[in-house]
C-alpha positions, 0 to 999 in steps of 0.5 A: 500500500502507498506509505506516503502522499498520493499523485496521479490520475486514475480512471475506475471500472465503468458504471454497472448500472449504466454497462447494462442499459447500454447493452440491452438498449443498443441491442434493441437499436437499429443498426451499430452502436458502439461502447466504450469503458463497459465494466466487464465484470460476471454480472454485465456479462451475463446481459451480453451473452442474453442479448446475444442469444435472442439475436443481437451482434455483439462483439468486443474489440482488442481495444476494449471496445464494444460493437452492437448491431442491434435487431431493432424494438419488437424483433428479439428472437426466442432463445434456444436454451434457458438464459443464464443469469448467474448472481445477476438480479440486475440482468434477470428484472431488466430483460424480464421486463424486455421480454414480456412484450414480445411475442417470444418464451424464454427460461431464466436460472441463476446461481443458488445466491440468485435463485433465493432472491424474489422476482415477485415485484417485478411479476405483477406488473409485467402480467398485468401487461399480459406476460405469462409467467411461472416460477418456482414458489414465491416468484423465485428462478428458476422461471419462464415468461412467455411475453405478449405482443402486442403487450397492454400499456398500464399505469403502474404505482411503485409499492416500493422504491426500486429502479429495477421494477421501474426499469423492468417496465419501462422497457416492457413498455417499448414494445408497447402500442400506446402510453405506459405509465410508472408513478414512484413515490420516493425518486430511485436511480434515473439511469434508464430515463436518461439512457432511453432519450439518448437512443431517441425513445418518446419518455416524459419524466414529470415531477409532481410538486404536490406529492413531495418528490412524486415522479410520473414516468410516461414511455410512448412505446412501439418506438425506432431506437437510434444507434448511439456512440456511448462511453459508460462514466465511471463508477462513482461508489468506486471513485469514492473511495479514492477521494477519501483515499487523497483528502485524509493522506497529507499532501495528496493531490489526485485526478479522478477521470471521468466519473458519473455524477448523477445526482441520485448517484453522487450524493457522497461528493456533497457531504465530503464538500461540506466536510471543507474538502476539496474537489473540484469538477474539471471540464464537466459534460454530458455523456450518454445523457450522463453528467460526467466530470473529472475529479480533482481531489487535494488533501483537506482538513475535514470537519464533522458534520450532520449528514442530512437523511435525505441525502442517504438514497444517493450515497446508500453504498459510499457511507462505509467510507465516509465514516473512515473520512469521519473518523480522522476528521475535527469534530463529531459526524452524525448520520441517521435515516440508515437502515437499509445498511443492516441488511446489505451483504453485511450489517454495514452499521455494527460492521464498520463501527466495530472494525474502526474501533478496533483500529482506534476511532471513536465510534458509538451505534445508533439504531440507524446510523453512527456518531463517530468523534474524529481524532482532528487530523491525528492518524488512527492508531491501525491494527486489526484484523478487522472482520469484513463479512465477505463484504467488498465494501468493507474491506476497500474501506478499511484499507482506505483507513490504513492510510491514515493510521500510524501502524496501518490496517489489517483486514481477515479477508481481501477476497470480496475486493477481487470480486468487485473491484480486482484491479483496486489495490493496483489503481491505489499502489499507482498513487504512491509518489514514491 
């Protein structure tokens, strides 16, 4: 690990949420769409490989990019074998929703992880659009969809927030005569608007003022998708643990490139400004309907502060690493409205709390969320080894923690960060100055 100030400039593993979308929006396009910066991790892959087998041309260069010639909106093929999801809920919800307004039949199966997670929430919409669909017990894979052409447009009220079931009808919705209709009480990743008016689909995004935050989503479907040139930005959970990484070593001065900051994404970069630190957004633009930007991040003394609640939907998986940026910070962070973190793929709450304790930092557990008192710039004391579940973003963060501690950081496990992120501790060892 880098023992003194970080330099340089890095560029992360592209977006998975906006990796997917591009495939299967490009697949569905007329003509060749290209892609670049497509995070090709087990997960993406799986989208590939579905795409592929109901007829799209998909191809990826020596250079790393990606050639998609597209069957066009309405001529997906039936696939000649069961579509194998792996571990990837993402793929499965999404091309569900892709498939039920075709007039084709497909199986999904996925790994034992995936095959216990329900499907039920993105079933009921799709049937009422007319797709037919068995599953085994409680709407779990393995399942098969027979879709419906021509589907029947619905208006469809979000149970819960989820912008895989919002998306899952969005694209059923294409293939669809007439208007579709998802209504979403709290606002959830808006990555498929964004991407579905790039390629030229008919979306109309209306935010109700009366209801607060109310957002009505309407897709006028049987729609010619445009071929696009897309450059999937990079993951902004990723490059968050880099900017904690350059604020928290003296004398770090670091280049992130081309990061998404969608605002439902890029809620960590705020709470980190208003913790007094310093970065800056070079030669912001737009990409793919994406706001992207090139980060410049300085060291900085860092302040606590109170993390307001409605900022959590957008940095839900960036609080690991905040609370190590709290922990060598002046003063006391609060954060609350946390819930959710005890039932990610680890308890994220009592996971970092105790491992930063472990390790010197000042932490107490509330029922949702910590308060952490920072050491006012003083390294931690280091140690361990701290237990990280299996959880990828608890071991990133505690070696993000070594960092700023005099004896550095133990942690039992860095297997999960080969899972997620394999070329993570490569991309910090190219910051050392040294």
């Amino acid at each position: 690990m880098p023992s003194g100030p970080l330099k340089g400039r890095i560029r992360v593993p592209g977006d998975k949420s906006i990796s997917h979308r591009a495939l299967m929006l490009s697949a569905l396009a007329i003509g060749e769409s290209t892609i670049t910066g497509l995070l090709e991790g087990e997960d993406v892959l799986a989208t590939a490989a579905a795409m592929r087998a109901m007829g799209a041309d998909i191809v990826r260069g020596d250079d790393g990019t990606w050639r998609v010639h597209g069957v066009g909106v309405g001529g997906l093929l039936q696939p000649e074998a069961p579509l194998e999801m792996g571990n990837s809920g993402t793929s499965t919800r999404l091309l569900m929703g892709l498939i039920a307004s075709h007039g084709i039949t497909a199986s999904f199966t996925g790994d034992a992880s995936l095959s216990g997670r329900p499907m039920g929430r993105v079933i009921t919409p799709l049937s009422q659009m007319g797709a037919d669909i068995s599953s085994a017990p409680e709407g779990r894979l393995p399942l098969i969809l027979r879709g419906m052409s021509p589907a029947i447009p619905i208006t469809y009220r979000l149970p819960v927030a989820s912008a895989q079931v919002k998306s899952a009808v969005m694209l059923a919705a294409l293939n669809t005569p007439g208007i579709t209709t998802v209504i979403e009480p709290v606002p959830t990743r808006d990555h498929s608007e964004r991407m579905l008016k790039g390629f030229g689909a008919d979306v109309e995004v209306e935010e109700v003022e009366e209801v607060d935050g109310e957002r009505v989503i309407r897709v006028r479907g049987e729609v010619d998708l445009q071929p696009q040139t897309i450059e999937v930005p990079g993951d902004p959970s990723s490059a968050a643990f880099f900017a904690v990484a350059a604020l928290i070593t003296p004398g770090s001065e670091i280049t992130i490139e081309n990061v998404g900051l969608n605002p439902t994404r890029a809620g960590l970069f705020e709470v980190l400004r208003q913790m007094g630190g310093s970065i800056e957004e070079i030669d912001p633009r737009e990409v793919g309907g994406e706001p992207v930007a090139d980060l410049l991040v300085k060291h900085s003394a860092l302040k606590g502060v109170a993390v307001d609640p409605a900022l959590a939907p957008s940095m839900i998986d960036e609080f690991p690493v905040l609370f190590v940026a709290a922990s060598v910070a002046e003063g006391r962070t609060t954060t609350s409205g946390l819930e959710e973190l005890r039932v990610k793929e680890s308890d994220r709450l009592d996971a970092m709390a105790k491992a930063l304790e472990l390790v010197g930092a000042t932490v107490a557990q509330q029922e949702d969320g910590l308060i952490i008192d920072g050491t006012g710039g003083e390294p931690l004391a280091g140690g361990g080894p701290a237990t990280t579940h299996l959880d990828h973003r608890i071991a990133m963060s505690m070696a993000i923690a070594g960092l700023a501690s005099t004896a550095g950081v133990e942690v039992d496990d860095t297997s999960p960060i080969a899972t997620s992120f394999p070329n993570f501790e490569r991309l910090l060892t190219s910051l050392d100055s040294k």
